[in-house]
C-alpha positions as CSV (number, residue, x, y, z in Angstrom):
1,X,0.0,0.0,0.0
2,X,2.9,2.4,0.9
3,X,5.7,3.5,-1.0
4,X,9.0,0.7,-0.2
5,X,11.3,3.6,-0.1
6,X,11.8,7.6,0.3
7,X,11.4,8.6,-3.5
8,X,7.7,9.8,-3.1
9,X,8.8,11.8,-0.3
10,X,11.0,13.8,-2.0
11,X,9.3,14.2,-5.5
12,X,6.5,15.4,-2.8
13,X,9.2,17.8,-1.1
14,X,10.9,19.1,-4.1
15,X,7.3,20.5,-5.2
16,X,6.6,22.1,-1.4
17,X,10.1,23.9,-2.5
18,X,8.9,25.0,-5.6
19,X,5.8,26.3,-4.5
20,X,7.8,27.9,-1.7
21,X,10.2,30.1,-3.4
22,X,7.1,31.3,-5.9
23,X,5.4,32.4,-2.9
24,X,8.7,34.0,-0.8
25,X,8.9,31.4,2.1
26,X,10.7,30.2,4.3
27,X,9.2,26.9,5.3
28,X,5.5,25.5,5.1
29,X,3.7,23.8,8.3
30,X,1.4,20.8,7.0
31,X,-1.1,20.4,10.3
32,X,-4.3,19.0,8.1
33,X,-4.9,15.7,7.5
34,X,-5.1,15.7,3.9
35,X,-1.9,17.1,3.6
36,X,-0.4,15.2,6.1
37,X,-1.4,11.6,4.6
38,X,0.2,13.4,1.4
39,X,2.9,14.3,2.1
40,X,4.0,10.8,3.8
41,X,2.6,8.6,1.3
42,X,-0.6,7.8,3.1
43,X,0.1,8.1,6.8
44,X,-2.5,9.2,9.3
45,X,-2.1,11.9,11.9
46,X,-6.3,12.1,12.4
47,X,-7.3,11.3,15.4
48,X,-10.4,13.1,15.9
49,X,-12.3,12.9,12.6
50,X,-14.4,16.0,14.0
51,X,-11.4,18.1,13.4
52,X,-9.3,18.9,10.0
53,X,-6.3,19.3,11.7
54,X,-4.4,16.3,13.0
55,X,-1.9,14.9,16.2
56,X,1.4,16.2,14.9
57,X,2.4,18.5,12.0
58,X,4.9,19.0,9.3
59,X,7.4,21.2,8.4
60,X,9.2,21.5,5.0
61,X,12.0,24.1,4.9
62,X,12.8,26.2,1.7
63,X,16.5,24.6,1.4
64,X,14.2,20.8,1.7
65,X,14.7,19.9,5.2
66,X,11.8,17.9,6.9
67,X,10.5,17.7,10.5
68,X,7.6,16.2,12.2
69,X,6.4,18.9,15.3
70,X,4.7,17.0,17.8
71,X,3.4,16.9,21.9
72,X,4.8,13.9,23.5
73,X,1.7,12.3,24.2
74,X,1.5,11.7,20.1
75,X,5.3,12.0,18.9
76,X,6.4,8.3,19.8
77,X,3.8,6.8,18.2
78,X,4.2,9.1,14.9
79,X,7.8,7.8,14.9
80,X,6.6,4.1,15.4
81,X,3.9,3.4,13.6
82,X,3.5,6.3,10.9
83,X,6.6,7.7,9.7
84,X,9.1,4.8,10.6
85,X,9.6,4.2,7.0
86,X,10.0,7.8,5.9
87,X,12.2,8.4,8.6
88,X,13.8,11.5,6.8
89,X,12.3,13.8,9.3
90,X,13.4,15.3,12.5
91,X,11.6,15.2,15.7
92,X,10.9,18.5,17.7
93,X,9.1,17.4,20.4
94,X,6.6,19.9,23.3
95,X,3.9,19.6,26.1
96,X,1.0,19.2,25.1
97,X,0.5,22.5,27.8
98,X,2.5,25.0,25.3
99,X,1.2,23.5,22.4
100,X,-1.7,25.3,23.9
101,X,-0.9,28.4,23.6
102,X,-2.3,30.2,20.3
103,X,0.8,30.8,18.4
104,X,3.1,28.2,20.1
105,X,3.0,25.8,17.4
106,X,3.9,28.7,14.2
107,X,6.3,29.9,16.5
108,X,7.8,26.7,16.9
109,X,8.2,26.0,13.5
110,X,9.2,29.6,12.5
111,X,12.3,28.8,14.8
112,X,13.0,26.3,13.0
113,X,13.8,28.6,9.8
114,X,17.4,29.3,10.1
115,X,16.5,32.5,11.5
116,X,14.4,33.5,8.9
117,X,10.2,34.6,9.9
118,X,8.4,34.4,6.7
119,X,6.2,30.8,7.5
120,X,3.5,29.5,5.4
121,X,0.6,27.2,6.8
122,X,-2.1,25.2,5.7
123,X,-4.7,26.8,8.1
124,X,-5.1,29.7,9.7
125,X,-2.0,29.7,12.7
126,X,-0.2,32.7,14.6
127,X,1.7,35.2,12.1
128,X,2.1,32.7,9.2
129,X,0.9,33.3,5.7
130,X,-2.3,30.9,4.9
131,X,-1.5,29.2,2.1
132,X,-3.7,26.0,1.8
133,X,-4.7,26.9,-1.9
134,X,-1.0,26.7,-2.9
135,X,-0.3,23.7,-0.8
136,X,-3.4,21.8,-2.3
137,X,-2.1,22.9,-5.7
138,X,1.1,20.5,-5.2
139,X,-1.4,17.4,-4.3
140,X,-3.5,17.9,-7.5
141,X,-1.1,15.5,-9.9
142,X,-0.9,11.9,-8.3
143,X,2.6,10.4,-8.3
144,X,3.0,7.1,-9.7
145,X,2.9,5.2,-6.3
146,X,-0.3,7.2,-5.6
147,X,-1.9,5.9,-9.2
148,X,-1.2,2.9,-7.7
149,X,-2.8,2.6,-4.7
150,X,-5.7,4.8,-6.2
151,X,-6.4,2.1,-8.3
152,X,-6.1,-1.2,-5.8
153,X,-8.6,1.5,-3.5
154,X,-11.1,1.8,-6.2
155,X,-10.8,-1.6,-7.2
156,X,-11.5,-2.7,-3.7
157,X,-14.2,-0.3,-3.2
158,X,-16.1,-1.5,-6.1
159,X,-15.7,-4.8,-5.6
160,X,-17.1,-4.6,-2.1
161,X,-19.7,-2.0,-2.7
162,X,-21.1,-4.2,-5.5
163,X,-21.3,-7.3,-3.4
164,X,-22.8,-5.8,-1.1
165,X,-25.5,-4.7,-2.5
166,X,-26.1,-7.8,-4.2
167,X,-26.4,-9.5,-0.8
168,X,-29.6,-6.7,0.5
169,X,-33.1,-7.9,0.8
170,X,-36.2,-5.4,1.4
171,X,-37.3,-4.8,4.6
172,X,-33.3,-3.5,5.8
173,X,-33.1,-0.1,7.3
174,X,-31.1,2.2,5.7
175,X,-29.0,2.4,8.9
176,X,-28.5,-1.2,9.1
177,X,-27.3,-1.0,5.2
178,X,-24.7,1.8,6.3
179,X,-23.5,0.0,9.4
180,X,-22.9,-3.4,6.8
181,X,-21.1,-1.4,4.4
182,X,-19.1,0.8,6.9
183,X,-17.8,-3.2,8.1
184,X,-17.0,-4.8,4.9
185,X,-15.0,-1.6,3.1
186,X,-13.2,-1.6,6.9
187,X,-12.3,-5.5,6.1
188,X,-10.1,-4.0,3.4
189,X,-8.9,-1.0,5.7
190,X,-11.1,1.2,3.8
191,X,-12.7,4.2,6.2
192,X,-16.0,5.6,5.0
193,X,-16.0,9.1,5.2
194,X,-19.4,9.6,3.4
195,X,-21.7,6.6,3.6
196,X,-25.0,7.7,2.3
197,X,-28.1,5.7,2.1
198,X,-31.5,6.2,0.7
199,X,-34.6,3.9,-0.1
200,X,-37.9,4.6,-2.3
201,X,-39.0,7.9,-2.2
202,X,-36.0,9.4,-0.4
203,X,-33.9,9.1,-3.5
204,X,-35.4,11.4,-5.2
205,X,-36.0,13.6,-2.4
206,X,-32.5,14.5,-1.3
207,X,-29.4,15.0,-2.8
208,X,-27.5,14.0,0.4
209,X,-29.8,11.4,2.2
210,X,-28.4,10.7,5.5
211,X,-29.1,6.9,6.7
212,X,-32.6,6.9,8.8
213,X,-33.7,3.9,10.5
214,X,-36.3,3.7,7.5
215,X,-36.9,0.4,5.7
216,X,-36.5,0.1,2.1
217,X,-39.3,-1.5,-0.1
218,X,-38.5,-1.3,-3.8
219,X,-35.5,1.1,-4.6
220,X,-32.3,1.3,-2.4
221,X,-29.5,4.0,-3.6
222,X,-25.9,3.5,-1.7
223,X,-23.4,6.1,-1.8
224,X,-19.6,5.8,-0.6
225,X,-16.5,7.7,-0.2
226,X,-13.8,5.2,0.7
227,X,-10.6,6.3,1.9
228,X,-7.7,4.6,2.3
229,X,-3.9,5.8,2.7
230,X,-5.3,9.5,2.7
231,X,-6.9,8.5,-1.2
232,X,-11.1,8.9,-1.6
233,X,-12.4,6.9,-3.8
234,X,-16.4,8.1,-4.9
235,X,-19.5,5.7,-6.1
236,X,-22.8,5.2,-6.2
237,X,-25.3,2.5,-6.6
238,X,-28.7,1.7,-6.7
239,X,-30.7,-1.8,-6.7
240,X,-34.1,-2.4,-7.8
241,X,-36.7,-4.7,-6.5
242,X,-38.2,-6.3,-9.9
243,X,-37.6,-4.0,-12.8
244,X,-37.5,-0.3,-13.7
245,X,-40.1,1.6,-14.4
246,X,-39.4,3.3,-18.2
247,X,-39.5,6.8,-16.7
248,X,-36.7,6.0,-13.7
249,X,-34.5,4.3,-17.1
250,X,-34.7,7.0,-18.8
251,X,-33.7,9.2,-16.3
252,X,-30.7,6.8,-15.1
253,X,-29.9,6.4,-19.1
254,X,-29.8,10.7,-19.3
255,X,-27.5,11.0,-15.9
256,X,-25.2,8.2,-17.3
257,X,-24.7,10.2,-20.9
258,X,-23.8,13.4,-18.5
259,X,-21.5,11.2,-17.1
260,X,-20.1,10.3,-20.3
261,X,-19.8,14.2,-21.6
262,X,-17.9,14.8,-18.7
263,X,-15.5,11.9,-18.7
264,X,-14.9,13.4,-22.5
265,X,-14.5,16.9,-21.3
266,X,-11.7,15.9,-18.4
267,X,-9.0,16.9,-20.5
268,X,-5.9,18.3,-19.2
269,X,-6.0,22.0,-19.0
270,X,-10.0,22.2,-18.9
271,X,-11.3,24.6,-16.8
272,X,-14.1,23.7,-14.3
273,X,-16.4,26.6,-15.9
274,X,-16.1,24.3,-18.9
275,X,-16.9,21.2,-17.4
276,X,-20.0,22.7,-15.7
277,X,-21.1,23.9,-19.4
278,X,-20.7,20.7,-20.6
279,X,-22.7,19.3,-17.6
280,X,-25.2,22.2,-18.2
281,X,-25.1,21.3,-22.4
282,X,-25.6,17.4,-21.7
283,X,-28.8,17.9,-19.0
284,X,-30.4,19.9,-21.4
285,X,-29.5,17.8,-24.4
286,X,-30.9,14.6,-22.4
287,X,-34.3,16.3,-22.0
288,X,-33.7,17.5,-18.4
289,X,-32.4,21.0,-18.5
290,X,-31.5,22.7,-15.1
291,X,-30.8,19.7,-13.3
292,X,-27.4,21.1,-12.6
293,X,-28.9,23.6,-10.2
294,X,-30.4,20.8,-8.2
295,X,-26.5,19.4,-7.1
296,X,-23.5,19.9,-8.1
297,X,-21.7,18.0,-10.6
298,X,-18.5,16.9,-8.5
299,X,-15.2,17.4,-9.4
300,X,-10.7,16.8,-8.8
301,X,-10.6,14.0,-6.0
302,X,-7.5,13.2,-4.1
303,X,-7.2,13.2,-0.5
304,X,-10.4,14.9,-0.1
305,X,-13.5,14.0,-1.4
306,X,-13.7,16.8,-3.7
307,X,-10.2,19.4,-4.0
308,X,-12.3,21.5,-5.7
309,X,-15.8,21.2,-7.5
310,X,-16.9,22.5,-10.7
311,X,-19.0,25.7,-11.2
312,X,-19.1,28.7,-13.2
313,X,-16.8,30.5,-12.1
314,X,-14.3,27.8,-11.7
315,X,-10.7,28.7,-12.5
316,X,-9.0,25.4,-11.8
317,X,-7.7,23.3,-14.6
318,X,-7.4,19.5,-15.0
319,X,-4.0,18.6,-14.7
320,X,-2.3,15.3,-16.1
321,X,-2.6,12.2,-13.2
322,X,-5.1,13.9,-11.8
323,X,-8.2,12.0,-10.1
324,X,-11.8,12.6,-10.5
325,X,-15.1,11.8,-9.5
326,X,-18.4,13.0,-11.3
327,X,-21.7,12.6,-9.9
328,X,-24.3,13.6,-12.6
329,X,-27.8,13.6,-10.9
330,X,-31.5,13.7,-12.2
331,X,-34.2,14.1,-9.5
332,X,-34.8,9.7,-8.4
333,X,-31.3,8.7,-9.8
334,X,-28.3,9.7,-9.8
335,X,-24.8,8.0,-11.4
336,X,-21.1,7.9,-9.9
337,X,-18.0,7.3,-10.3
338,X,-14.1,8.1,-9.6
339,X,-11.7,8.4,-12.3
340,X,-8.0,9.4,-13.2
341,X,-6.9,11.5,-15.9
342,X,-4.3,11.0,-18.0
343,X,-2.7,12.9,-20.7
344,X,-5.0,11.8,-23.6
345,X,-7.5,9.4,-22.0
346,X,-9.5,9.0,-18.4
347,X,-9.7,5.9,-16.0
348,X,-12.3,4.3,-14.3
349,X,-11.0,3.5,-11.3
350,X,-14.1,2.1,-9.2
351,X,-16.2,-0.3,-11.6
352,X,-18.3,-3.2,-9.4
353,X,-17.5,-6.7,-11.6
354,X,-20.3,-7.7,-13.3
355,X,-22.6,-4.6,-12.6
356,X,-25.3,-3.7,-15.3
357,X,-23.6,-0.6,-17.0
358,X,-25.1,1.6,-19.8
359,X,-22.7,2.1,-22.5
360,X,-22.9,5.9,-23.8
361,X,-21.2,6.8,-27.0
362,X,-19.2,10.4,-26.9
363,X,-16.6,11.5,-29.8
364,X,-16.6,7.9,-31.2
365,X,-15.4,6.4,-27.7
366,X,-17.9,4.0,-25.5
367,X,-18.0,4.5,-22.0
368,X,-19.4,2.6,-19.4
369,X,-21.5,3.7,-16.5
370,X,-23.1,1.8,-13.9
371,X,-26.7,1.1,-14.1
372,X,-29.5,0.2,-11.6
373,X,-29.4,-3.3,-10.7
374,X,-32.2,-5.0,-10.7
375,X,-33.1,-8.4,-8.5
């Protein structure tokens, strides 16, 4: 799962560098646990998933050197368990009493800086310069250890998403679902960090339907965003009790061709105003225009579940091994999945073996997008 020796860390360092001499730094502080599990290839410093910020943060100086700033209730374990094999950082360990103080932790690292002030951060800490969008900008394009595990991830999640759903029977609750998916994507070491669940009417009721203690009847919609070694990996799927209705085909037939457009569109150096065009273009071509003003369309994945979504008035850009995850939706269905895009083609990264698909037809290439499974 994990890189087998230091070479991702530094490809990962040399671009920190980069980024801080554009900017006029000195050193950036990593304390988030995106960037964290980035940054090490995939280690955790979360401990309280209510909070962004993690046990233990990193510092990468201008001239490349590394350090891991930690209290000493979390430092040996860092060293143990998290960063033993990228051990190309040095310790600077505190109480966990002056860590309390407001600016104790920028200061720390600020004195780290050979003397130099001018400290960047990737959230908001004493005198240093916030600069999470420049930080995120250097996770955007996945190394080739990180295409890697994004594939075994979404592979995995697929695999287990599909089965399980194959293995429901009416009369579940949709909490009862999200507890039995939550335990077999943890079999794999796969955390659910979104694990939505609707049945019947609730699909097309909510965009986000939060798992009730509701039983499902006829229709069962499953959403997941796995994460594994910091990567998310986004699907959806939806089983049917006996089949469709025409009208609930068509619709899940018109979100798969969005689907399709957009997989076409993720191009490297398209803008996420485009992609929401081409969103906005395939809706209304499919007979449903303005869906895109019921939810938004998704967007670049990584080591959140969305970097950054598109919209508008998007300025971002697809760049070359970067990962993506669509989510097309027409009011009662909706169509997901993650993908990776390379120079001159995209990925599918999360297919379910021997799922229904509905193959859509853009520019002369087919793609394949999941369809509702019927039982």
């Amino acid at each position: 799962m994990y890189p087998s020796s230091n070479e991702e860390l530094d490809e990962k360092t040399e671009r920190l560098t980069k980024m801080l001499a554009a900017e006029s730094l000195d050193g950036v502080l990593l304390t988030l646990q995106p960037n964290f599990s980035w940054l090490t290839g995939g280690r955790r410093n979360g401990i309280d998933s209510s909070r962004e910020a993690g046990a233990g943060a990193l510092l990468v100086r201008s001239d490349g050197k590394r350090f891991v700033l930690a209290n000493r209730i979390e430092m040996r374990r860092l060293l143990d368990e998290e960063l033993s094999e990228a051990a190309a950082f040095e310790p600077v360990e505190f109480s966990w009493e002056e860590e309390k103080a407001s600016s104790f932790l920028a200061d720390c690292a600020a004195s780290l800086l050979n003397g130099n002030r001018a400290l960047g951060a990737d959230t908001s800490l004493g005198d240093a310069h916030l600069i999470e969008p420049s930080v995120s900008a250097c996770r955007y394009k996945l190394t080739s250890w990180e295409i890697e595990r994004y594939r075994l991830l979404g592979k995995d999640a697929g695999e287990l998403v599909g089965n399980l759903i194959r293995s429901l029977e009416p009369g579940e609750t949709e909490s009862d679902v999200a507890r039995r998916a939550a335990d077999i994507l943890a079999t794999r070491d796969i955390q659910s960090v979104v694990l939505l669940v609707a049945g019947d009417e609730r699909i097309g009721k909510y965009r986000h339907p939060i798992p009730t203690g509701r039983a499902w009847d006829k229709l069962l919609m499953v959403v997941v965003c796995a994460r594994r070694a910091g990567l998310i990996a986004s699907l959806t799927r939806i089983i049917s009790v006996g089949p469709l209705s025409e009208e609930l085909s068509r619709r899940t037939r018109a979100a798969a061709q969005v689907n399709a457009q957009l997989f076409a569109a993720t191009r490297v150096g398209a803008l996420g105003s485009e992609l929401y065009e081409v969103a906005a273009r395939s809706y209304e071509a499919a007979g449903f225009p303005g869906e895109e003003h019921r939810h938004h369309q998704g967007g670049a994945a990584g080591y959140r579940t969305r970097d950054w979504v598109a919209h508008p008035y998007s300025k971002d850009r697809v760049e070359v091994n970067q990962a993506f995850a669509w989510n097309p939706s027409i009011t009662g269905t909706k169509v997901e999945e993650t993908c990776i895009a390379f120079q001159d083609e995209i990925e599918v990264i999360t297919t379910s073996p021997d799922w229904p698909s509905i193959p859509c037809e853009v520019d002369g290439r087919k793609y394949f997008l999941p369809d509702i499974l019927s039982i």
